[in-house]
C-alpha positions, 0 to 999 in steps of 0.5 A: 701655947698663946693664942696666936700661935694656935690661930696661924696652926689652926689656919695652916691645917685647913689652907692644906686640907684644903689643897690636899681635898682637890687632888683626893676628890678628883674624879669622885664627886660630880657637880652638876652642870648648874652648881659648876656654873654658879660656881664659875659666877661666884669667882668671878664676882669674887675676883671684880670686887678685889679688883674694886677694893684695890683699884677705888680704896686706899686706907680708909678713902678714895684712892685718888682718880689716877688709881681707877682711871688706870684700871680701866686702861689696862681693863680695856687694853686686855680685853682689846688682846693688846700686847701684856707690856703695853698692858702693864704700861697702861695701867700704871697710869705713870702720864697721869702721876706725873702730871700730879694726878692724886 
């Protein structure tokens, strides 16, 4: 068995034990109120800077302004509970592409 192969076997085994430790530990361990908080924090910050890497970086640089710029857009409308198409529309910034916007 090559290397590789026993990387993706090893991988697979802990994504399901994983996934099967939710439903299996449902209802058997509390978590204090204090752990679930930082919990709740530990993902957001988790989710902010994925959203940082996709939105600033491509490759190895700066992904350009249009990229950031509309993230922000659409950050800004969803916050301001606009409707999910208008969303999409802005952030995909498709004004600023097309005026050569890198």
């Amino acid at each position: 068995m090559n290397a590789t192969l026993a990387c993706v076997l090893v991988l697979a085994a802990g994504t399901y034990a994983f996934r099967l430790a939710g439903p299996v530990l449902h209802g058997r361990v509390h978590l204090p109120a204090r752990v679930q908080e930082l919990l709740t924090v530990g993902a957001t910050v988790l989710l902010v800077a994925l959203l940082a890497t996709g939105a600033l970086t491509e490759g190895q640089g700066f992904a350009g302004w249009s990229r950031p710029a509309g993230v922000l857009l659409g950050g800004i409308l969803a916050w301001r509970r606009a409707p999910f198409a208008l969303v999409v529309v802005g952030a995909a910034t498709a004004l600023l592409r097309l005026a050569g916007v890198p």
